[in-house]
N, C-alpha and C positions, 0 to 999 in steps of 0.2 A: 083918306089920310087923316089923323088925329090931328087934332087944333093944336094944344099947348105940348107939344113934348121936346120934354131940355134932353139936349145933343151930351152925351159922356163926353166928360174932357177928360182924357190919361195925364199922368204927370208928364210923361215925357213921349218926343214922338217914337212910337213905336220901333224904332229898327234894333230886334230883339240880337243878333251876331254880332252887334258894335257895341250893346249898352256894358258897360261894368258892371260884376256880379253883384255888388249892393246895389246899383240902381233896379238890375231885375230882383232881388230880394225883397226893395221897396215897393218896385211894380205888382209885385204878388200879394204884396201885405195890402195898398190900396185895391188890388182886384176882389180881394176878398172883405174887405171893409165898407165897398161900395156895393154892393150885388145885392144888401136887399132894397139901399134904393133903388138900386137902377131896374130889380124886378116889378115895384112897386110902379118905377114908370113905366115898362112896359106894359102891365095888367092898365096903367091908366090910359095909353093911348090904343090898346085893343078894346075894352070895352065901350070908350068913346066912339067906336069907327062904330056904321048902321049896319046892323047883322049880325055883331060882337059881341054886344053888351052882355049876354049871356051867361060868355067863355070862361069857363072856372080855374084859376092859375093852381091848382092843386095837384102840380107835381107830378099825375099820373102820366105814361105813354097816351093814354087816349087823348090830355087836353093837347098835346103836338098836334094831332091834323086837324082843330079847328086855329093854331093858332099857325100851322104852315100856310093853311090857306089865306089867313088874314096878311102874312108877310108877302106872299104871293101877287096881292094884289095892293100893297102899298110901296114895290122897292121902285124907286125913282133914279134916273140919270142925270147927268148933265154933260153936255158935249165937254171933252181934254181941251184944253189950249195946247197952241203949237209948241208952246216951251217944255208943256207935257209929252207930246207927241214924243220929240226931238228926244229928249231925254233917255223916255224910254227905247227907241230905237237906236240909241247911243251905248246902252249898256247889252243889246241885244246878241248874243255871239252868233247865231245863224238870221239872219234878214227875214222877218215874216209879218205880216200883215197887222198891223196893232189896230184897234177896237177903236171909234172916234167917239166914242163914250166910255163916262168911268160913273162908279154910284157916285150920288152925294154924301155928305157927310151925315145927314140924316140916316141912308140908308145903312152907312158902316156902324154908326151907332146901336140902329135897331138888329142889328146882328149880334154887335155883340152882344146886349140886353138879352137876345135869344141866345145865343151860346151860353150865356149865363145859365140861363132858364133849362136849355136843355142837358147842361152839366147837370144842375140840380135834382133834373127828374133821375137821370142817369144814376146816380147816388140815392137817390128815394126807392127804387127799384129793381137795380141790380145789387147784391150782395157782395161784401168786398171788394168794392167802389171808392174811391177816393181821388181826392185833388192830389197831384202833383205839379212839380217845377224840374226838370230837369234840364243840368246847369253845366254838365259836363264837357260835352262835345258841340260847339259854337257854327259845326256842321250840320246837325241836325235839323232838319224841316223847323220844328216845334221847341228850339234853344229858347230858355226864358219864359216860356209860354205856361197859364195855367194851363195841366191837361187834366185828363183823365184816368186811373191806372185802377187793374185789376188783378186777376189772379195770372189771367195770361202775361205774352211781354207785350203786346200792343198797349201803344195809349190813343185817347179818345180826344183830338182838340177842338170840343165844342165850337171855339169860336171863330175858327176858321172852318168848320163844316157849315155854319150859316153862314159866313162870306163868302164862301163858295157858291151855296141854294140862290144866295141874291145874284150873284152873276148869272147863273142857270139862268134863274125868274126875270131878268131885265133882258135876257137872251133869248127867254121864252123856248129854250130847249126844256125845261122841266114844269110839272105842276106844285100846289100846295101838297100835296099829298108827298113829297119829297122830304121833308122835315122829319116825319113819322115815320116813314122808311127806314131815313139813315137812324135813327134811337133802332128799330128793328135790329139792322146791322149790327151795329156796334154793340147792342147789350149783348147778344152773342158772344162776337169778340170777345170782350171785357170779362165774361163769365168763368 
């Protein structure tokens, strides 16, 4: 785990279906003003971790699988409180099992900082690549969200594909090697 790395604070909390469309307007224009800090910290807390220092943040698919493996072995948990619990099985419409852990704020952070990161490569190496917002339909998965768009109709929400790998990787259903895949995927897709 890296020593000094400051946690992303969003302006607002994230529930993208509720927010007004100038708040996610502004949320887009801060997502894209902050990303080369926040790439800047993630390059700082990867090459600080021992086995990293290396790791070259240059954009390429190849630097994904040395830096899926570094996320691999830094996502951390912390047990829900009951009030979480409750909650969540409050809003649940069919009764299933909830998880007695969730990531820390640490680990949502350094997702997003990867989603960042894997937007970027996404854009550095597929053609006809670009950030989107789309604002339309308040139903949609990915309402408000920076994504990803190409020539296909898929888009690409980087940063929910590494909030996704970190629950894998705290679940230990997936490896590092998992990062570098889904860019596989999805440049396809996107192409």
């Amino acid at each position: 785990m890296a020593a000094d790395y400051s946690i992303i604070q969003p302006p607002f909390e994230l529930k993208f279906r509720e927010l007004p469309r100038k708040d996610l307007v502004a949320y887009r224009d801060w997502f894209h003003r902050v990303m080369p800090e926040r790439l800047a910290e993630l390059t700082k807390a990867v090459k600080s971790s021992p086995g990293f220092e290396d790791w070259k943040p240059n954009l390429t698919p190849a630097s994904l699988g040395p830096l899926g493996e570094w996320f691999f072995r830094d996502v951390e948990t912390r047990k829900r409180t009951e009030t979480e619990l409750r909650e969540i099985q409050d809003r649940l419409t069919f009764p299933i099992e909830v998880p007695g852990e969730e990531l820390t704020n640490r680990t949502f952070s350094l997702a997003m900082d990867i989603g960042m990161y894997l937007g970027q490569v996404v854009l550095e190496s597929v053609p006809g690549t670009r950030w989107d917002q789309p604002l339309k339909n308040p139903r949609f998965a990915d309402h408000g969200q920076p994504v990803i768009v190409g020539a296909g109709k898929l888009s690409l929400n980087p940063v929910r594909i590494a909030v996704t790998l970190a629950y894998a990787f705290a679940a230990k259903e997936q490896s590092g090697d998992q990062l570098r895949a889904a860019y596989d995927i999805w440049s396809k897709k996107l192409s």
